[in-house]
C-alpha positions as a printed NumPy array, in Angstrom:
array([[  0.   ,   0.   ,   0.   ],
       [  1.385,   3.252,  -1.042],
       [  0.123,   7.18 ,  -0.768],
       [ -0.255,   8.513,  -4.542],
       [ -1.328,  11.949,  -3.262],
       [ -3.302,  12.901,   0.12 ],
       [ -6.425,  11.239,  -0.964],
       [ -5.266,   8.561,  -3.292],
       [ -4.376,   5.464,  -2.261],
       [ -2.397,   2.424,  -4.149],
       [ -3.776,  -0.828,  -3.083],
       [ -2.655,  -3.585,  -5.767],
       [ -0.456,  -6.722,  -5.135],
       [  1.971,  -7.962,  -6.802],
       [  1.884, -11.874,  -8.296],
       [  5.502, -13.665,  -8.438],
       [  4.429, -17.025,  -8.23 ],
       [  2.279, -16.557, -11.72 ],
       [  4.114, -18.474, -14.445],
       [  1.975, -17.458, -17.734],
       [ -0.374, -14.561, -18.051],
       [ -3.589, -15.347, -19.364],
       [ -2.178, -19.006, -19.635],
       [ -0.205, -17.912, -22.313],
       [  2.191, -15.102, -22.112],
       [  5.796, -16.122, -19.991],
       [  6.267, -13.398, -16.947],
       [  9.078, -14.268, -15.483],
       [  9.472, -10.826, -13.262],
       [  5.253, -11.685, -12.377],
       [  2.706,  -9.188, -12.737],
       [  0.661,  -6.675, -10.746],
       [ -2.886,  -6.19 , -10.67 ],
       [ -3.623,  -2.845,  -9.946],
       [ -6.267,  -0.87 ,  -7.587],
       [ -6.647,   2.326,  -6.067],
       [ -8.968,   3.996,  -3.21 ],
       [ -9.976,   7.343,  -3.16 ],
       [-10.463,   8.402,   0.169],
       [-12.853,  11.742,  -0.058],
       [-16.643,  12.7  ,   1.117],
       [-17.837,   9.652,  -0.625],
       [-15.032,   6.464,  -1.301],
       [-14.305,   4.656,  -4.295],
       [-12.334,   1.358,  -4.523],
       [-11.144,   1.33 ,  -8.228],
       [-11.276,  -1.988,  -9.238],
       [-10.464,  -5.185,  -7.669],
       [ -7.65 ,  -8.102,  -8.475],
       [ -7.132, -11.93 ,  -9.404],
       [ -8.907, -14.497,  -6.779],
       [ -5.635, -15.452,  -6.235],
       [ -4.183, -12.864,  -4.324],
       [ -7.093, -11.905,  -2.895],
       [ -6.474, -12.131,   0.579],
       [ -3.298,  -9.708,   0.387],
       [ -5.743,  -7.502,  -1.499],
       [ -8.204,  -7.324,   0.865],
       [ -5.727,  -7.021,   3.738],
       [ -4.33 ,  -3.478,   1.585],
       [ -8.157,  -2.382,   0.929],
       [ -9.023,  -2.733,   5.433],
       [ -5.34 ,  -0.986,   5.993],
       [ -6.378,   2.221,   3.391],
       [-10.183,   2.253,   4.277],
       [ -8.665,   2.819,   8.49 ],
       [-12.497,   1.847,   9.403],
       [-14.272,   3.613,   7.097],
       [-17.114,   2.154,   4.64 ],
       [-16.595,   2.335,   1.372],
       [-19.546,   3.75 ,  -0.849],
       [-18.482,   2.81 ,  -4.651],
       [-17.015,  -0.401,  -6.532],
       [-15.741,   1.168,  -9.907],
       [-14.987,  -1.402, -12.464],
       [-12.725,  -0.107, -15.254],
       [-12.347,  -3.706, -16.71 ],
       [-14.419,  -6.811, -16.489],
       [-11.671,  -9.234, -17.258],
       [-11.276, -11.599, -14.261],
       [ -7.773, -10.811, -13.039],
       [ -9.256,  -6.958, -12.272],
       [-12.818,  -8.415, -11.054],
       [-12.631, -11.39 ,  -9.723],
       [-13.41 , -10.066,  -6.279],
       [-16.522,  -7.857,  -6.725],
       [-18.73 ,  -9.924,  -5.779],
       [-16.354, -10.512,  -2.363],
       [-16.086,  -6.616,  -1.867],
       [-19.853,  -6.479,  -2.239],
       [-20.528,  -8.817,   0.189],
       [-18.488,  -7.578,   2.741],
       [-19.843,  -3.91 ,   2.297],
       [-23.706,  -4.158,   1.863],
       [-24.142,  -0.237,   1.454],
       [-21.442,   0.002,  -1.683],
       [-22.51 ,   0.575,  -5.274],
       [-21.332,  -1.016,  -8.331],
       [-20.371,   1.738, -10.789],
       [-18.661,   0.449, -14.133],
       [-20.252,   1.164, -17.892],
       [-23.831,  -0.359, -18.807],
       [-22.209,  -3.051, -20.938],
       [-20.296,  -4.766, -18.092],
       [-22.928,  -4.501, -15.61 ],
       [-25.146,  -6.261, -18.202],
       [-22.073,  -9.041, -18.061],
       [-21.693,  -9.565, -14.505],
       [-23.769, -12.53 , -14.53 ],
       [-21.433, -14.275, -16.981],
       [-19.289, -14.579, -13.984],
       [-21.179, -14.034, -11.207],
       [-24.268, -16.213, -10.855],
       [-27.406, -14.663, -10.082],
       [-25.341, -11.351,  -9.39 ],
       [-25.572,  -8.215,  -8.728],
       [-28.469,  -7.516,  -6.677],
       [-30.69 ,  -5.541,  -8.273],
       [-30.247,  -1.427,  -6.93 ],
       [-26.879,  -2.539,  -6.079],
       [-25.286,  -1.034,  -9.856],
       [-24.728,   2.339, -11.358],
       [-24.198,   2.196, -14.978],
       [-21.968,   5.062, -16.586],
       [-22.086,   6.444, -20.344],
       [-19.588,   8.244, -21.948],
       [-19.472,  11.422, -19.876],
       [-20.978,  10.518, -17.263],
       [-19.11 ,  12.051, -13.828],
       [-18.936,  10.279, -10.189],
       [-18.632,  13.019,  -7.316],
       [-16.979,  11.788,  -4.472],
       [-16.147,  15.315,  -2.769],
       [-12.708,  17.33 ,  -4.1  ],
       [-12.722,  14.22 ,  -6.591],
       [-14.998,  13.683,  -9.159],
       [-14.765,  10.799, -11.801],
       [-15.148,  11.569, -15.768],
       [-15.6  ,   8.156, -17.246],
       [-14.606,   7.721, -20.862],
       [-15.897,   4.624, -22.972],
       [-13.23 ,   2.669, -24.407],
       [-14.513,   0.156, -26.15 ],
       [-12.206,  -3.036, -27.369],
       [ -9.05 ,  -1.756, -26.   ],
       [ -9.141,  -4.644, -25.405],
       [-12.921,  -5.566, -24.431],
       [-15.89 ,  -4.308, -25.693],
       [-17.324,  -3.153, -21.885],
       [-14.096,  -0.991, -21.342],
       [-13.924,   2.389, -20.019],
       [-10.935,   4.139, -17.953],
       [-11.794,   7.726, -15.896],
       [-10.515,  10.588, -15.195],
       [ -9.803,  12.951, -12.322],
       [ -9.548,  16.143, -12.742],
       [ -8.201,  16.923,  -9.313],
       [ -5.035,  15.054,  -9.653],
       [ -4.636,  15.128, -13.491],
       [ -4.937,  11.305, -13.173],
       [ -6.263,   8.673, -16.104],
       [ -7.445,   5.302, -14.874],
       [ -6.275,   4.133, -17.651],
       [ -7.564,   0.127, -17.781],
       [ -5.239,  -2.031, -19.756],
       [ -3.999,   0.859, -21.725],
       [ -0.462,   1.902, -20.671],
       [  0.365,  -1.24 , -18.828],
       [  2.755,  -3.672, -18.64 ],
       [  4.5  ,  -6.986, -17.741],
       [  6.087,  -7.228, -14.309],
       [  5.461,  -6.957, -10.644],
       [  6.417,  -3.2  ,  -9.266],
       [  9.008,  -4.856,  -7.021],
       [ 11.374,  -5.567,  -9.88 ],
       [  9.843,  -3.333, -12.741],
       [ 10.248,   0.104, -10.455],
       [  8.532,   1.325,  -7.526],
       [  5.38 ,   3.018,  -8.68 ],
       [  7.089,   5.083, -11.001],
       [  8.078,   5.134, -14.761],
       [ 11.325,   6.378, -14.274],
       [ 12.793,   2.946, -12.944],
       [ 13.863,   0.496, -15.125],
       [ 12.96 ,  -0.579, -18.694],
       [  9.296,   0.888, -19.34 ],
       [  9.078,   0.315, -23.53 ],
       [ 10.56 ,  -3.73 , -23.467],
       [  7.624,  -5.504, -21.669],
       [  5.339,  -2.614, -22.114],
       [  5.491,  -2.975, -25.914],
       [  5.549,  -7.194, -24.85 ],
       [  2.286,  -6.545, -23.399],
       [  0.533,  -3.966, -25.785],
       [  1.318,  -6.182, -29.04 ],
       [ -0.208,  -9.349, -27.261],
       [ -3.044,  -8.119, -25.188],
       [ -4.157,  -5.118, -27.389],
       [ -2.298,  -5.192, -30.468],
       [ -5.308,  -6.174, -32.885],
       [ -6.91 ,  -3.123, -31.727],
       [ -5.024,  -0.315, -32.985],
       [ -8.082,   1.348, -34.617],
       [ -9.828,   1.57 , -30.805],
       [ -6.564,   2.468, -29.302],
       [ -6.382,   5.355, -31.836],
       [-10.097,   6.974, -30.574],
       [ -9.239,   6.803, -26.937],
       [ -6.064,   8.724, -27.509],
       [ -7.515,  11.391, -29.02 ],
       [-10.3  ,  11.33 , -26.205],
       [ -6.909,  11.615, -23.778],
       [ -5.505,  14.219, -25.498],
       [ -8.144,  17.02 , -24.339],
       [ -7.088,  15.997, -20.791],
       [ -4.935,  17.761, -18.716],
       [ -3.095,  14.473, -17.9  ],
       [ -0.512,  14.24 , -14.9  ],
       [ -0.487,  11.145, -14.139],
       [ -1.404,   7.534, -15.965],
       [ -2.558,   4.887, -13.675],
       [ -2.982,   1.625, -15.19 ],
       [ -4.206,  -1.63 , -14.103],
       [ -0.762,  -3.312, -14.268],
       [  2.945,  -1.805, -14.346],
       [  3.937,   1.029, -12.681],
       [  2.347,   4.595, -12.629],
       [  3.19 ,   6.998, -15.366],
       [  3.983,  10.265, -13.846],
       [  6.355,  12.095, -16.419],
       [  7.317,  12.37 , -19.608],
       [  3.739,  11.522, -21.002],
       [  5.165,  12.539, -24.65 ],
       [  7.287,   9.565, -24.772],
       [  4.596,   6.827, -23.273],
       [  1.754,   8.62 , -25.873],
       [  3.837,   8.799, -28.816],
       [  4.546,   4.582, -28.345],
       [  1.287,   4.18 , -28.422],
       [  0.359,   6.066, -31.209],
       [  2.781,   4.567, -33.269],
       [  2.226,   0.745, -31.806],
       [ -1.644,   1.623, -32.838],
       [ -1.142,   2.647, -36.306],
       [  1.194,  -0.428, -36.896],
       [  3.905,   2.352, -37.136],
       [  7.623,   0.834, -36.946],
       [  9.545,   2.962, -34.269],
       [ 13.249,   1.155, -36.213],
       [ 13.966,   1.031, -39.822],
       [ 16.217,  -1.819, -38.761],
       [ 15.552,  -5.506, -40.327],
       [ 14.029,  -8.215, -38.542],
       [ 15.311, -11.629, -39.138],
       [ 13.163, -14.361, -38.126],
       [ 13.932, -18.556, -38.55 ],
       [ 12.487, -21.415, -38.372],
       [ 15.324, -23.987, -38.735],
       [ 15.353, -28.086, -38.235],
       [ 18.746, -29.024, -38.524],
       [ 20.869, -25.837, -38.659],
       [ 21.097, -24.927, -42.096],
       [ 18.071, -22.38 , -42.421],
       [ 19.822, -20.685, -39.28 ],
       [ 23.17 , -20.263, -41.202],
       [ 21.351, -18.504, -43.965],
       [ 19.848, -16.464, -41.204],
       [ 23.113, -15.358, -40.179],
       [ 24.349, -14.997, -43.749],
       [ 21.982, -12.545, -44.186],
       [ 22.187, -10.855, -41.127],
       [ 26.027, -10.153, -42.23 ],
       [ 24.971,  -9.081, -45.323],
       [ 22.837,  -6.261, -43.943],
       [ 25.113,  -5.234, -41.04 ],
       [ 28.066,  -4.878, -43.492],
       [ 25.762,  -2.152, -45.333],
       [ 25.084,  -0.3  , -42.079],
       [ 22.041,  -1.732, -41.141],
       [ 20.474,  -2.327, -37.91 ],
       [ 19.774,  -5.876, -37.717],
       [ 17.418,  -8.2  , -34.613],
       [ 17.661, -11.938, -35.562],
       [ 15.885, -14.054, -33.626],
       [ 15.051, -17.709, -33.425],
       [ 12.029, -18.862, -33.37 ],
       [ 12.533, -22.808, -32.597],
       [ 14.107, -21.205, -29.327],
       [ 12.33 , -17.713, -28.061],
       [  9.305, -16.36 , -26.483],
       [  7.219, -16.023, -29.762],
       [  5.02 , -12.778, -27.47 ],
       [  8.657, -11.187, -27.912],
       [  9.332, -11.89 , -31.28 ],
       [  5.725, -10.647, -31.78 ],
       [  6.855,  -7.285, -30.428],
       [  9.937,  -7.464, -32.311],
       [  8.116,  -7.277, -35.588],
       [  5.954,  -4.18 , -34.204],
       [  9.057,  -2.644, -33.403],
       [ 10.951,  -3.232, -36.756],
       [  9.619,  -2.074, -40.828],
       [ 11.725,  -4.744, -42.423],
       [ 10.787,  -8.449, -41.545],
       [ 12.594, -11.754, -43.366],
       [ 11.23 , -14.819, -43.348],
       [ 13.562, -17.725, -43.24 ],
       [ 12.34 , -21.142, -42.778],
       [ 12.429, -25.316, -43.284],
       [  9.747, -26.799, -45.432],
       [  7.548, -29.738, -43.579],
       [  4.939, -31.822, -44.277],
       [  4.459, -30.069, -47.556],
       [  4.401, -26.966, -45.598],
       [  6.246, -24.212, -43.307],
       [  7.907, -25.515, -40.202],
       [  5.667, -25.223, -37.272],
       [  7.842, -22.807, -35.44 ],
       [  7.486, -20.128, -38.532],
       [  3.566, -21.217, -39.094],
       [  2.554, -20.305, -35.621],
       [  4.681, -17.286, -35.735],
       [  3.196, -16.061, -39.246],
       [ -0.038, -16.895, -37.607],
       [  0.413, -14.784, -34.37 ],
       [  1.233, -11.595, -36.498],
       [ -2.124, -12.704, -38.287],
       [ -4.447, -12.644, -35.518],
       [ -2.261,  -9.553, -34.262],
       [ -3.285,  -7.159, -37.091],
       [  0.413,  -6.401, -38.133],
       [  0.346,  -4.339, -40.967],
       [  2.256,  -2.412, -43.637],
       [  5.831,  -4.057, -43.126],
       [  8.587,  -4.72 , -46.138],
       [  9.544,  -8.734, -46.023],
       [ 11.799, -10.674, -47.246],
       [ 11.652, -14.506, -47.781],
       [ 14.119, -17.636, -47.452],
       [ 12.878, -21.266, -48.315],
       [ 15.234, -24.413, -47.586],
       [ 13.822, -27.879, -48.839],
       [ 16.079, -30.919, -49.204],
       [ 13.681, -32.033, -51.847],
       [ 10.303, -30.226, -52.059],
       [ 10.743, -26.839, -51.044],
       [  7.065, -25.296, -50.16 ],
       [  7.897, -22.743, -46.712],
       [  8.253, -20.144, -49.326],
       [  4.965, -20.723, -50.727],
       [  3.324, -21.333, -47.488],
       [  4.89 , -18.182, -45.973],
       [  3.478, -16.043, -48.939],
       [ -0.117, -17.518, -48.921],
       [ -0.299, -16.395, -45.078],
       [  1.471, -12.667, -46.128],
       [ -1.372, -12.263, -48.299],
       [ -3.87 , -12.483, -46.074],
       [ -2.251,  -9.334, -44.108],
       [ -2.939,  -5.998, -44.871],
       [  0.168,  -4.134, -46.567],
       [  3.244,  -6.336, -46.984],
       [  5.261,  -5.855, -49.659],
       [  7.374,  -8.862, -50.459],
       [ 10.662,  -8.308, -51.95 ],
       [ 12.785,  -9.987, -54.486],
       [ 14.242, -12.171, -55.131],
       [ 12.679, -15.144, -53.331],
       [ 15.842, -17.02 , -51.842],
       [ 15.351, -21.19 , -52.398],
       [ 18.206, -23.572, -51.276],
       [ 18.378, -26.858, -50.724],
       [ 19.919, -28.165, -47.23 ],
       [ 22.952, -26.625, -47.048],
       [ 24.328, -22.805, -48.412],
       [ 26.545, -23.174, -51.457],
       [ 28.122, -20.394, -53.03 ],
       [ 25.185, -19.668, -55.584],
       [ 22.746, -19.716, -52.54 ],
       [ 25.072, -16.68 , -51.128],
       [ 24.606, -14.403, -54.119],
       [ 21.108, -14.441, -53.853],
       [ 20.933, -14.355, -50.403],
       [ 23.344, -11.228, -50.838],
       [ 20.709,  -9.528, -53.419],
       [ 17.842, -10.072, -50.971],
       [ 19.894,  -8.194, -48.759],
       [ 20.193,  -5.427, -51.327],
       [ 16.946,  -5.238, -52.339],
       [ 16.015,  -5.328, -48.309],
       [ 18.016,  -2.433, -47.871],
       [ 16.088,   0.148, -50.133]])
């Protein structure tokens, strides 16, 4: 539990004992799940955390409320690792109102049976205000970033957004920085987190930034990472440019897919090819690495090659599910290269270029490298020209 300002209090937890977020995403340094009480004429709880870590939750929620009933649930975020305790909190106090947007009270049962009692909810449109005393809440719909019953609020008293998912990221505060974005690595696992958790929804993304930027913003508070309390121009501006599938590096990104070794020296042939012309170059493997952070790696870079094994009459499965991940991820508008290997049927270049053509702007460049288990000296030229043509 932490002070934000005289009235604000932080009462998340942190989770180290979680191995995979949403039972899918590695977090090695945990998570936190994020809440806040406003302590004023009237008191708000902002959101709740996952079941389990409920009871240090509810041990930080008794310390802040120092006896005091609280008279307001909001709920940001109906996803169960920020709710999974309302119905807990509403048992315990009888006289406190559910306040969250129309479209996740109308949810609530989906996770709650027979819940909440009816006069129990106050449902919020885009506008709407909560007064609590000096504080009063502005909510502000945000609809699929990154569910459809999203909205975040802002007070006007302390300049702060409750931001929801937006603006958070992978980590618990105890290794990440201590409630503040000037410790440690923000961009890494924030850009981790926004590409896997939001990153189809750039188009959403895009209308609640320009809601946020007629607010007199001073502070971001989001429902994991750290608080955001200075340079806002630098957190925005990611954003913006992870939401219009923007590349913040003109560098290449070299991605493989290799069996037995040879796919990965053509990888590397490449990659020497580029760095001798003075280009930055990310290579990464994708038999071996966290495919959420090669996912972010592509986001991050405007040049992408594709270098993988033919199988089963098709792309190695390492490249496939990759290929499909920037798919279902909305990835847009990048220049790619490809590289096929195939002892004796080579088809991962024509698998590769099926699945770029279902995705919305990528230019493939020529040639087409196609080799056949092992680089010879004729494979190197061409590999070299990709590189050229890569480099325009």
């Amino acid at each position: 539990m932490k002070h934000l300002s005289n009235d604000v209090v932080y009462t998340g937890v942190d989770d180290l004992t979680i191995d995979l977020f949403e039972s899918q995403y590695r977090v090695p340094q945990g998570i936190s799940y994020n809440s806040y009480v406003i302590l004023d004429e009237k008191i708000a709880i902002l959101d709740t955390v996952d079941a389990g870590m409920g009871e240090e939750w509810l041990s930080n929620i008794e310390e802040a409320l120092a006896g005091r009933q609280p008279d307001y649930l909001v709920v940001h975020h109906l996803e169960p690792d920020h709710s999974a305790l309302i119905r807990t909190v509403a048992e315990k106090y009888p006289s406190l109102t559910i306040v969250a947007g129309a479209k996740a009270i109308s949810m609530l049962p989906q996770f709650f049976e027979e819940f909440p009692p009816e006069g129990r909810t106050m449902a919020m449109k885009e506008g709407g205000q909560l007064c609590l005393g000096k504080h009063s809440l502005q909510f502000i719909s945000a609809p699929m970033v990154h569910w459809p019953e999203v909205m975040v609020s802002f007070d006007a008293l302390d300049g702060a957004l409750y931001s929801a998912d937006a603006f958070g990221k992978f980590g618990a505060l105890c290794n990440c920085g201590f409630y503040s974005s000037e410790d440690g690595d923000w961009d890494t696992e924030a850009r981790r987190y926004y590409c896997n958790i939001v990153g189809k929804y750039g188009a959403p993304v895009q209308a609640l930034l320009k809601k946020a930027s007629t607010l007199p913003i001073r502070s971001i508070r989001p429902l994991h990472g750290p608080v955001i309390d200075s340079d806002f121009g630098h957190y925005i501006s990611l954003y913006d440019k992870w939401s219009r599938y923007e590349p913040e590096s003109d560098g290449v990104l070299i991605a493989h897919a290799s069996m037995h070794g040879g796919t990965a020296c053509a990888a590397l042939w490449l990659e020497e090819c580029l760095k001798s012309k003075g280009i930055e170059v990310k290579t990464v493997d994708l038999c071996r690495s966290d495919l959420s952070a090669c996912l972010a790696e592509a986001f991050r870079y405007g040049r992408i090659v594709l270098a993988a094994s033919s199988y089963d009459n098709g792309v190695f499965t390492p490249m496939y599910n990759f290929l499909h991940l920037l798919q279902i991820k909305g990835l847009c508008n990048r220049r790619t290269g490809i590289i096929e290997n195939g002892s004796w049927a080579p088809s991962a270049g024509r698998v590769i270029s099926e699945m770029l053509a279902q995705m919305k702007g990528m230019d493939v460049a020529a040639p087409q490298v196609t080799f056949r288990s092992r680089l010879h000296a004729e494979d190197r030229d061409r590999i070299a020209e990709l590189a050229s043509a890569m480099s325009e």
